[in-house]
N, C-alpha and C positions, 0 to 999 in steps of 0.2 A: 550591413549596409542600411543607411538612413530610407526607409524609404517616404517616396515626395507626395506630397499633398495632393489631390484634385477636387478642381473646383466645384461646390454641390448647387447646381445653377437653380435648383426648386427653392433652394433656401437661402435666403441673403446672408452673408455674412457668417456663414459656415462653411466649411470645412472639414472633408473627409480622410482618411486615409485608405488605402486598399488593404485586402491581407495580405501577411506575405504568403509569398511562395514556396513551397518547398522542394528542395533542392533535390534533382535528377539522381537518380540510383547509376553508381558504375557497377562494371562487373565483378567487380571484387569490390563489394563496399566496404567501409572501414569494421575491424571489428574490435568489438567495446567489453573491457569490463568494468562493472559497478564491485568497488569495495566498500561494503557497509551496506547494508538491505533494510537499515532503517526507513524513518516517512522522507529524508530528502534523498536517499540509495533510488527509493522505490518513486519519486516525483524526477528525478532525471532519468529513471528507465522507460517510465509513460512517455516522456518529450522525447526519447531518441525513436521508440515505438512510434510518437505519433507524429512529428515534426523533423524528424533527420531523413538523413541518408544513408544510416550508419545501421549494423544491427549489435546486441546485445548478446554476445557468445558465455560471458561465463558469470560468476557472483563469489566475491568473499564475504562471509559470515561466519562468525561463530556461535550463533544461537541457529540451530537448525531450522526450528519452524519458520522463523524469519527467510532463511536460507530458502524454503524449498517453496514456501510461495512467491518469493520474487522468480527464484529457476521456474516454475510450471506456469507463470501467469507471460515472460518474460523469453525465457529461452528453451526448457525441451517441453511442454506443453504434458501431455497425457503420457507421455513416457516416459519411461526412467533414464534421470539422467547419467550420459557416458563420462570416464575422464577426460579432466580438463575444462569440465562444465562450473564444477562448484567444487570449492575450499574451504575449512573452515576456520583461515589465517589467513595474512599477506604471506609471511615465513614461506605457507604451505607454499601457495603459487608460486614463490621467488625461484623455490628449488624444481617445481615442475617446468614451471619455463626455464631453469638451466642446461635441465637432463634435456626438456625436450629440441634446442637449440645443441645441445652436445648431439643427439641424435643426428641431428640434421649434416651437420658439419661429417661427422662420419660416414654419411651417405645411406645410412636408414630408408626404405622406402614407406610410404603407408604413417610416416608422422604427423601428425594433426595438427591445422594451424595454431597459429600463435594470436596473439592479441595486438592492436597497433595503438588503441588507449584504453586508460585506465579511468572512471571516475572517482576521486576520494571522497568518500560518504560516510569516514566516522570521527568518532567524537575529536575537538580541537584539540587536546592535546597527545590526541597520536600520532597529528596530521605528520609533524616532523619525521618520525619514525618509520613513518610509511613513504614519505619522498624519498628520504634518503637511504631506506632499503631497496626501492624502486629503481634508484640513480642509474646503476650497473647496466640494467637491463632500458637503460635511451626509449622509454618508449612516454608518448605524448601523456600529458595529467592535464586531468580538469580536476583542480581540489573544492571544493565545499569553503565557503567563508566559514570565520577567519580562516588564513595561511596559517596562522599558531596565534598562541594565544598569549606572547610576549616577543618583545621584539628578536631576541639572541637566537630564539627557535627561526622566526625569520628570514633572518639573517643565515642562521646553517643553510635553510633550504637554497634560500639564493646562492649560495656559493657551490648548492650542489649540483645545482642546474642550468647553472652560467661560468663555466671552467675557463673561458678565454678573459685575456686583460677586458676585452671588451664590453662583455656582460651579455652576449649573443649568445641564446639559448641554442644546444642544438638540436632537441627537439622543441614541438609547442606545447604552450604553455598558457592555464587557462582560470580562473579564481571562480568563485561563485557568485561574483557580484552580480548579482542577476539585473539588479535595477537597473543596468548601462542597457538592456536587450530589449526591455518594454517597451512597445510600439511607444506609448505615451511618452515615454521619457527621450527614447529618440528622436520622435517629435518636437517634445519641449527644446531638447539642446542644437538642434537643427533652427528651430527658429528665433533663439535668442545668440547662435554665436554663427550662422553663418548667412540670415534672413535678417537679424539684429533689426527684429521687428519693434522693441524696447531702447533701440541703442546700448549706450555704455550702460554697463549691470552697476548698481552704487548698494543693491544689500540683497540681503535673501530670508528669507525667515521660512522654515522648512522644520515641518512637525510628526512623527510620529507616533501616532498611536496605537500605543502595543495592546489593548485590549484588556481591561479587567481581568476575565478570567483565562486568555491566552497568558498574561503574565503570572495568577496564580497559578496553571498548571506546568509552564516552562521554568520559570523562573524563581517560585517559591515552594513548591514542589518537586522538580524536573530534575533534568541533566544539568541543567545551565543557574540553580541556585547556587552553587560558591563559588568564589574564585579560585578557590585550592584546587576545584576539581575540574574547573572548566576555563572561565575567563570572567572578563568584569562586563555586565551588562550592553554595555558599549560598544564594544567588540563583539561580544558572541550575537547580537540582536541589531545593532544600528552602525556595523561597520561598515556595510555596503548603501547608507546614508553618507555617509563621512565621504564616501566614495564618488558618490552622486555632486556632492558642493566641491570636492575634488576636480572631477570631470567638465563643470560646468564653466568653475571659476578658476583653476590653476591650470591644469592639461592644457599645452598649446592648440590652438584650432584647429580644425580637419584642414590639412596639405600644407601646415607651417610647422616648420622646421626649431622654429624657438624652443629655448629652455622650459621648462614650467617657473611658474609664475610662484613661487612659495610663500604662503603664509608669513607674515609679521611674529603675530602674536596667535595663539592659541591659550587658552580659558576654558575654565569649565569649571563648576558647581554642580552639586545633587548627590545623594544620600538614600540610605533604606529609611523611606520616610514611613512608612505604614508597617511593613507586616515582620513585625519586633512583638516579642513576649511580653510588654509591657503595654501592650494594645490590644491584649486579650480580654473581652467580655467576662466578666464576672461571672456572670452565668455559667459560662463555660467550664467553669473550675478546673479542677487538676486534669479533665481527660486531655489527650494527647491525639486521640484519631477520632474522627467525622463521625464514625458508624456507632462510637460508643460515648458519645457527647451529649446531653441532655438543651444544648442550645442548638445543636445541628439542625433542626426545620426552620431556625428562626435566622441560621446564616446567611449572608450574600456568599461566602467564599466556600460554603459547605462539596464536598467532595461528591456526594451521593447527588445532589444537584447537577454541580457539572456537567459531572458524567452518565449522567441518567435523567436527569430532568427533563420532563414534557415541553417545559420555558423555554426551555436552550436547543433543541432540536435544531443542528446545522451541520451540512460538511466537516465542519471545524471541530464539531463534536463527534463526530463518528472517528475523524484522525485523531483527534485527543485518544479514544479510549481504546486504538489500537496502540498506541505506547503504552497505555496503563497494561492491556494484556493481548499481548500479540495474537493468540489463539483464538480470539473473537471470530476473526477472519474465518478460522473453521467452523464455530457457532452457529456464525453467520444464516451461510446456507445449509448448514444440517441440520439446527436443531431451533432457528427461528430466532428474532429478538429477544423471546423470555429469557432463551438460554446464553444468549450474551450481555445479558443484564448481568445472571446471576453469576455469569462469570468475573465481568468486572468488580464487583460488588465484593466478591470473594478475595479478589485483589487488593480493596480498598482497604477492609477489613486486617491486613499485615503493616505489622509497625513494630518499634521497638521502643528499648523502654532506658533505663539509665541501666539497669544489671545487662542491657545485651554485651554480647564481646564487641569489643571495639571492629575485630573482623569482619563482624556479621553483618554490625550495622549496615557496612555497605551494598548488603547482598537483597535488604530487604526494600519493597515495594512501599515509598514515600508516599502516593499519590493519596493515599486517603488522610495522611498525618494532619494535623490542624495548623494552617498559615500560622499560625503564633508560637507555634511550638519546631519550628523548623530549622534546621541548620544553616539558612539562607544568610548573604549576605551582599550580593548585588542589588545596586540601586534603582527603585520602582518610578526615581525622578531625576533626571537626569538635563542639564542643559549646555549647551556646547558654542562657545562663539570662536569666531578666526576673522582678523582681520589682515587685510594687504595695502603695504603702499605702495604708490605709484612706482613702476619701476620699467621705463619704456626699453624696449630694443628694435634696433632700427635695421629691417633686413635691406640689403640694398637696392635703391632710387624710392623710398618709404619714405616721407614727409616726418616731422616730430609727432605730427597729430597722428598717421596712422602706425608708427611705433608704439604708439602709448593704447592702441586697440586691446582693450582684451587685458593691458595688465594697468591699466589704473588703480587709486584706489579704492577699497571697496571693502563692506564685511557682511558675513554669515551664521546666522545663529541654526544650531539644530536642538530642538528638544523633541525628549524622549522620554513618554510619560504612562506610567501604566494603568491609570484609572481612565478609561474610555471606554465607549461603546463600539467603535469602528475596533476593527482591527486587521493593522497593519496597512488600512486604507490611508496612503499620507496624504498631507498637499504642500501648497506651498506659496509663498509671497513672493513674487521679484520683483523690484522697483530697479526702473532703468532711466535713462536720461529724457526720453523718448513717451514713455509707458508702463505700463505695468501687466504684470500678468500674476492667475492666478491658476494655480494647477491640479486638481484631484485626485489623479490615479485614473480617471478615466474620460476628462476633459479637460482644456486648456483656455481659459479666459484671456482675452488680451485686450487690452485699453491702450487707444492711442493717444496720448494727449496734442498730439497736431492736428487730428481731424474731429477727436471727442467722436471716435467709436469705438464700439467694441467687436472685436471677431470671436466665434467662438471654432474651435478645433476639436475636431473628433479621431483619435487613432483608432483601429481596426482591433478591438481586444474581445478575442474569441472569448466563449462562455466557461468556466473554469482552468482557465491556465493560468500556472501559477507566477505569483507575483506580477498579475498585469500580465500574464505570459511572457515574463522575462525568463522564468525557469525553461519555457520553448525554446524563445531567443538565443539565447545564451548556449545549450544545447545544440543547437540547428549550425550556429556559426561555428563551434568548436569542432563539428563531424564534419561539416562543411572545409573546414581546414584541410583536420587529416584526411578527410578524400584527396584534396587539391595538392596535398605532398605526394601523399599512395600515390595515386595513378595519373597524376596529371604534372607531375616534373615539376611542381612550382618547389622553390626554397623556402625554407623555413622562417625566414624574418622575414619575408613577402606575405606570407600565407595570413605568418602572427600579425604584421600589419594592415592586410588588407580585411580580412575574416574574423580575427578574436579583437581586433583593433585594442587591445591594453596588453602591455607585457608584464613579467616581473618586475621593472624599475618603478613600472606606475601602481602595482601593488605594494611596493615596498613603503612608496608612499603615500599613498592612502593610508596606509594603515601604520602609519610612522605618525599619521595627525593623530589618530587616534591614540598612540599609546601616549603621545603628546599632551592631549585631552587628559589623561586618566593622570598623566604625571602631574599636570595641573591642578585636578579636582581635587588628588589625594594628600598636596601638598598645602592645602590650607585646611586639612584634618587628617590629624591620627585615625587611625582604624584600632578600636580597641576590643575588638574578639579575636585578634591576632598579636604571639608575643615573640618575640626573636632576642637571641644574644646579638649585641653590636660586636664583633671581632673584624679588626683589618678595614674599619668601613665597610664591612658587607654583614646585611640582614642573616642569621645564623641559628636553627632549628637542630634540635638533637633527637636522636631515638628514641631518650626517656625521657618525660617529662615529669611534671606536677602539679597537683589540682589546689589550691587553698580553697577557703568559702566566702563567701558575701555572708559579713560577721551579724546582718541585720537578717539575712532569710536562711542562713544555709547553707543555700544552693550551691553550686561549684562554680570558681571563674574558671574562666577559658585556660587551657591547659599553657606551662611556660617551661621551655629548655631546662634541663639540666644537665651542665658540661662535663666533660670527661676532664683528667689532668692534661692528654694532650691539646685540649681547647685551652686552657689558662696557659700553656707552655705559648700558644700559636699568639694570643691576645698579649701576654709577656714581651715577647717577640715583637711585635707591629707597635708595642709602645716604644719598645728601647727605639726601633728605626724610624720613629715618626717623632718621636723628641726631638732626635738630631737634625730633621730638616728644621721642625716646626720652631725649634729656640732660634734658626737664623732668620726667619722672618721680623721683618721690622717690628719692633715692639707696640709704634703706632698703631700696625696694620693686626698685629691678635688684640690689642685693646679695641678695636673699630669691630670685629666679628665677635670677640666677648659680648660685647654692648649690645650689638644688633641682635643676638641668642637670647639674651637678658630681657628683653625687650616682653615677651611672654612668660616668661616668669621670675618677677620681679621679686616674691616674696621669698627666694631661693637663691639670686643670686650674689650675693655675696656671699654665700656659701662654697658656690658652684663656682663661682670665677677665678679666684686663686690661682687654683691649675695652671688649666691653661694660656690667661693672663700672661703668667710670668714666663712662658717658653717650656710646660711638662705637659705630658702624658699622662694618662691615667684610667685605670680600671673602676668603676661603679658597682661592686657587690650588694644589692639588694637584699632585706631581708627574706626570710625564704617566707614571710608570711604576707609580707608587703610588698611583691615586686614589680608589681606590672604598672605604677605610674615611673618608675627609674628605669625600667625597660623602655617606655614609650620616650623620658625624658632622652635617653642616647639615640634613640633613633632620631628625633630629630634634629641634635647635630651632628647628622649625615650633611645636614645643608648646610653647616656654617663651618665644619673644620675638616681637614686631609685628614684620611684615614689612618688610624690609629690611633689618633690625639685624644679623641675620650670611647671609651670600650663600656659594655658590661658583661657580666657575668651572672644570671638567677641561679641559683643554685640552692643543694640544701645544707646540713650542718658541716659535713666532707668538704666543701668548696674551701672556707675560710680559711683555714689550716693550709691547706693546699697554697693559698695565695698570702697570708701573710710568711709562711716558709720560702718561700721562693727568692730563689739568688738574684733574681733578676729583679724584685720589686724593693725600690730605695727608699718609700717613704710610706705611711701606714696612717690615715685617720681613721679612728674607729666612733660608733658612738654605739653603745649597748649596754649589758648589765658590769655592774664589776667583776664577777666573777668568769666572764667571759673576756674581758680587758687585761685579769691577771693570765690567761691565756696567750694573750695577743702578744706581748712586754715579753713574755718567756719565750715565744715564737721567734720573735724579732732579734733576739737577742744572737742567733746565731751568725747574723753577718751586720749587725748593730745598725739595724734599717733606723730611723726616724721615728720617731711614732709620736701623733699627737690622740688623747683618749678623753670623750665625754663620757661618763658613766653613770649608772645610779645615782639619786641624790633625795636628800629630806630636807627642802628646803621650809625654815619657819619666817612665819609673820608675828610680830608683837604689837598691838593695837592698845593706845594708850587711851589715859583716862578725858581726856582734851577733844577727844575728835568728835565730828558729828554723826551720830550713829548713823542718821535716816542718808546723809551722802555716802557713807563712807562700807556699809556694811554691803550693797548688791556691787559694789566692785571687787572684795575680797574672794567671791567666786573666780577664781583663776586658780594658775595650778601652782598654786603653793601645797603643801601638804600636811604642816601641823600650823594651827592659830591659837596663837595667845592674845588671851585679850583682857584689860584691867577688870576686876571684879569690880569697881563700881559701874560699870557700863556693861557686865557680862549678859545680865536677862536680854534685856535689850538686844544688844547685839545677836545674841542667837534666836531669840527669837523673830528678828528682820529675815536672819540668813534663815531659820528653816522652816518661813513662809515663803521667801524666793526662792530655796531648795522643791519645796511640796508642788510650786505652781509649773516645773520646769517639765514641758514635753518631751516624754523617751518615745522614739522610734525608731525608724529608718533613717542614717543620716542625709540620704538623699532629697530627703520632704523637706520643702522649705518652711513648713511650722515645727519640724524638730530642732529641739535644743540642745538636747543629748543623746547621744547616738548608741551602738552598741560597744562593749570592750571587745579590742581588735582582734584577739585569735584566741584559741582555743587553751591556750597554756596560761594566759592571763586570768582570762575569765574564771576558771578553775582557781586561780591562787586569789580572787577577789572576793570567791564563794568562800575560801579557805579562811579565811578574814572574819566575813562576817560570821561564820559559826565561831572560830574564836570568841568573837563579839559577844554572840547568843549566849556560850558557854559561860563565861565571865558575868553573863547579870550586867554586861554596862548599857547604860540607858542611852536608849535613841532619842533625839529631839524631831528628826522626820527620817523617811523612809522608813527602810524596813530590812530586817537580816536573811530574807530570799528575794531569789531574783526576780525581777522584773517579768508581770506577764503582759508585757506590750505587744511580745510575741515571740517567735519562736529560736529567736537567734540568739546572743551573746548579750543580754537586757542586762541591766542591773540600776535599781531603784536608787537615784541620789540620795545618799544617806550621809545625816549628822549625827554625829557620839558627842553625847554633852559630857565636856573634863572627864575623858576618862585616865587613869594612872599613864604615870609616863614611862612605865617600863611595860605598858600592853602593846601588843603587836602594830596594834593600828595607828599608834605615837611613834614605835623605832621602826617600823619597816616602810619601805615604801608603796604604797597602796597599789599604782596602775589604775585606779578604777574610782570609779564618783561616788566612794566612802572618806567622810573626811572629817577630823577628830576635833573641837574646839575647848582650848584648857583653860581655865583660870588662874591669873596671878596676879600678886599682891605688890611685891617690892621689885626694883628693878634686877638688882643685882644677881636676886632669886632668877628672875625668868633670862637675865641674859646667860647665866649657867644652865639652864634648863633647854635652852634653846640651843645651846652652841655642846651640849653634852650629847648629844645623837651622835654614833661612829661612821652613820654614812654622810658622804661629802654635802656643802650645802653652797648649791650654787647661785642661788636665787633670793636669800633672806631679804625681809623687808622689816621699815618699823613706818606707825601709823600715827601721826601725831601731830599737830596742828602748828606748834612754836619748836622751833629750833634749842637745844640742848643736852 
């Protein structure tokens, strides 16, 4: 319940709130358990302790000590606790509350009550697993924001908790959006939707500030750093924001019966913009964790600070380093500060390394790892807009003007930014027809523009409750409920609407903007630390995977699918049935989505459009050295074709075989080595597929005596492979190219002053090394470079290198190189070099001649 203002007659133009009250104890108050005895298990145990009417009977945990200080601090105090008190599963309790409700029913005397709610306080992606084990047993849930942490998980719950056509819960039902409970904010929306102190609302600008180092240690550290394990920033941190512009701006008003007002458009932008490995200090070098860091005193993000620093000394920091090591809590009062120092510290100190097992890693304590070396991949900036257009409904004897109340148009931006010093203190801008207001988390500014004053509003926000005492609120009203079912006859959609006032329909959509939001953001960037097969149009991850390197440092990219045969059988499959719709599609209308695909990579497709284009299907097998830009390329026509129209497959040398074999596959472009191609042709042959095949090649240039060396000689750097060139112009000419060969930066290709990058994998490289000692061995003269590799650095280097006329039956003349070794011959007569040029056995696909006149 909103409660009402009273006037503060000492102060002009202020405005108090009272506190609330807390609600009457029945005889049988409600009894609660808390699942998950983490810091928010343990912040809704305080608020039913210090703000309900409810008591707190039992606890599910699996980490005992977590377990036994919420039971002693919470429900059996100094004694030991009986059954039925503590669990340490949901599983566990599902079957004690079966047995003990079978008791009952059999007429048992001496059975021990049962539980009438539950609060869900563990991580988001159990939440699903714990409602819908819960289901059976109808008893009321308050879950923890998010509901899940993708919509389908959502979606289950709803259906598991709304059985009728109607979507009437039949018990209640309650989310953690805590921010709807804070005196302030029931304040704020009390006096802009039903006081319309501002008038008609036209925008909202609304900011959270996740706190510097609350973001390092949740989010780049924590639980809630990946999306694989948790959710996307958005959602696990700013969904009960989304919720808030929800409530203000689309929710019908208190006592109106209207639809919700829904969003237009939804938008959003923002990225891991800071704490990426390639933002690590120099300093810092190879270490990996805080405590063995030689830049660690000189960190803003350092671990040992945090968590222990004199600087930082707050609340916030003492809840911090009960996650880092729960047992502090014992430290505490036995053994004093030093000894939960040295506990934490001890904590901080575990980390893992690239030989750990992949098992382990999970097992191990992040908190002390180095922001830059971290698995993270939620975004530290993030910005959210939604706009609405007018869209009046007219309840009846309403005017057009007061139809259009409340759902005019209007828009709302949320950002959510991790580098601040507040934290989690929001505020927020409204501009109204009328006014404006400005809001903080613990006052309410308000400008009239009719009279040019300003009011200021004070809600009643006790001294440590959490979120504004929404975490109270929100608590207070949900026990508040189930008392008012328990013992007072009220029904259950009375209760939910009078007391929790939001049901599941208005969670669903809240947080339907939200994944809204993220569908938006993600959808004008690939995410490239994640790799999936395209099969069927659905994203597609396997058991096994594989690592290639970044051919300039090394290091490992991010792991990518490797498919079984019945994955090619399944992707086989969704081509043949996605052909046959996709060729009846008007031809205009796949040239009009070819085009608009095209559109971003332009320098591919005419490659890429073929296919499709013409009415086919088709699979993308990637090299297994090179896959993950033709991995990223199919995922994103998710957006532009019916599923199965283009597919991939990563895979390793098993794959190809697999798929050029196959009955089902009709047509076969390959492009690779020949000896790989004479593979393909033999493959194919068994049910006379198609095959078109680019293969190896030694393409020559012949440079006549006519041309001008000083134009003509820095463009012959392309990839031709052998250069003839007229001996009256040879000196010359070579020595142009291997002064533009000597000046040519090798590095990384990623720097924009590199010219030449590394040779792409490890099998290349080796056969490029294999060259140049040929080279070496032979006595043929270099003009630049040099016959070892490149020490640019540590990855796949190799020195651009010129061989002045060496013979034309050495390696470096008949094979083909791969790699920025490259031979330049002399000749004399034509006849000579067009024989000499066209005498190589591998194909030549690219010959040129250089020569000023025509003849």
């Amino acid at each position: 319940m909103a409660p009402h203002a009273e006037q503060d007659e000492s102060t002009h133009g202020i405005t108090r709130l009272p506190p609330p009250e807390r609600p009457a104890f029945s005889a049988s108050p409600p009894r609660l358990l808390i699942i998950g005895a983490g810091n928010r298990g343990k912040a809704y145990a305080e608020a039913v302790k210090n703000s309900s009417n409810g008591v707190i009977v039992g606890v599910v945990e699996p980490i005992a000590l977590k377990r036994r200080h919420l039971g002693r601090k919470y429900i059996w105090g100094a004694r030991e606790p009986i059954p039925g008190e503590e669990f340490s599963d949901w599983p566990e309790f599902v079957q004690w509350e079966l047995s003990r409700r079978q008791a009952v029913a059999s007429g048992t005397t001496d059975v021990p009550e049962g539980v009438d709610a539950v609060f869900i306080c563990v991580q988001d992606g159990m939440h699903k697993d714990v409602v819908l084990g819960l289901a059976p047993l109808k008893l009321h849930i308050m879950c923890e924001k998010p509901l899940a942490p993708n919509l389908e998980d959502c979606m289950a719950i709803y259906k598991s908790l709304s059985p009728d056509p109607s979507g009437s819960s039949e018990k209640l039902f309650a989310i953690g959006h805590v921010l709807r409970y804070s005196p302030h904010n029931m304040m704020m929306r009390k006096l802009l939707l039903e006081d319309k102190v501002i008038g008609d609302i036209m925008a909202v600008n609304h900011t959270e500030p996740v706190g510097w180092y609350h973001f390092t240690h949740s989010y780049v550290r924590g639980n809630w750093r990946n999306e694989k394990a948790a959710a996307p920033s958005l959602l696990a941190k700013s969904c009960h924001d989304i919720d808030i512009l929800y409530w203000i701006l689309a929710a019908p008003p208190p006592g109106s019966n209207k639809p919700t007002h829904v969003p237009k458009d939804i938008s959003s932008s923002g990225s891991l913009q800071y704490f990426r490995k390639e933002r690590k200090p120099v300093e810092a070098g190879n270490a990996t964790n805080c405590l063995s860091c030689a830049y660690e005193p000189s960190c803003q993000f350092s671990a040992k600070r945090i968590y222990t620093g004199a600087d930082l000394k707050s609340q916030q920091q003492e809840h911090f380093c009960t996650v880092v090591a729960p047992e502090i809590e014992d430290c505490i009062p036995n053994g004093g500060p030093e000894a939960a120092k040295k506990t934490v510290l001890s904590k901080l100190a575990e980390d893992y390394s690239e030989d750990t097992p992949a098992d382990e890693v999970s097992k191990r304590n992040t908190f002390g790892r180095c922001v830059y070396e971290c698995d993270n991949d939620v975004c530290d900036n993030q910005v959210v807009t939604l706009s609405w257009d007018a869209d009046p409904i007219a309840a009846p004897g309403e005017t057009p003007l007061q139809a259009l109340s409340g759902r005019g148009s209007k828009t709302a931006t949320l950002q959510m930014v991790a580098f601040t010093e507040k934290i989690c203190t929001r505020f927020t801008y409204i501009y109204g027809v009328h006014g404006e207001m400005y809001a903080d988390s613990s006052s309410i500014t308000v400008t009239d523009f009719r009279t040019c004053k300003k009011t200021v509003h004070y809600p009643h926000i006790p001294e440590g409750g959490g979120h504004g005492d929404g975490d109270e609120g929100l608590t207070r009203q949900f026990v508040l409920a189930v008392d008012r079912v328990k013992n007072h006859g009220e029904k259950v959609p009375t209760a939910q609407r009078e007391y929790i006032k939001c049901n599941l329909r208005d969670v669903i959509m809240s947080h339907s903007m939200v994944f809204a939001a993220e569908e938006a953001r993600k959808g004008k960037k690939l995410n490239f630390t994640e790799f999936f097969n395209v099969i069927d149009g659905k994203l597609k991850t396997t058991k096994e995977t594989s690592q290639g390197v970044n051919p300039s440092t090394l290091e490992k990219n991010p792991p990518v699918p490797v498919p079984t045969r019945e994955d090619v059988d399944r992707a086989v499959q969704a081509a043949k049935k996605a052909s046959e719709a996709w060729a009846e599609v008007p031809y205009k209308e796949r040239q009009a989505l070819v085009a608009k695909f095209a559109d971003g990579i332009d320098s591919i497709k005419e490659d890429l459009a073929v296919f499709p284009h013409y009415g086919n299907a088709f699979i993308l097998k990637p090299s297994p050295f090179t896959p993950c830009c033709d991995l990223k390329l199919a995922e994103l026509t998710l957006k532009y074709f019916p599923a199965g129209v283009v597919q991939t497959l990563s895979g390793n040398d098993d794959l190809g075989p697999w798929l050029t074999a196959h009955p089902g596959v009709d047509k076969i472009s390959f492009t690779g080595s020949t000896a790989t191609g004479k593979k393909v042709l033999k493959s194919a042959a068994g049910n006379l597929k198609r095959v078109t095949l680019e293969l190896g090649g030694n393409d020559p240039a012949i440079v006549c005596s006519d041309v001008n060396v000083k134009e003509v000689a820095p463009k012959l750097c392309i990839a031709i492979k052998r250069l003839f060139v007229h001996e009256s112009i040879y000196d010359d000419v070579l020595e142009t190219l291997a002064s533009t060969v000597k000046s040519l930066p090798v590095g990384d290709g990623l720097e924009s002053t590199t010219v030449m990058g590394p040779v792409q994998n490890h099998l290349q490289f080796d056969g490029v090394k294999s060259l140049l000692a040929d080279i070496q061995s032979h006595g043929l003269k270099l003009a630049a470079g040099s016959t070892s590799p490149s020490d640019a650095a540590k990855g796949y280097f190799i020195t651009p290198t010129v061989i002045d006329n060496p013979p034309d039956a050495s390696r470096i003349v008949v094979e083909e190189p791969f790699g920025p070794v490259f031979p330049i011959l002399k000749w004399k007569d034509e006849d000579e070099v067009l024989r000499r040029a066209n005498g190589n056995p591998m194909p030549r696909f690219g010959p040129q001649a250089w020569r000023r006149q025509r003849g």
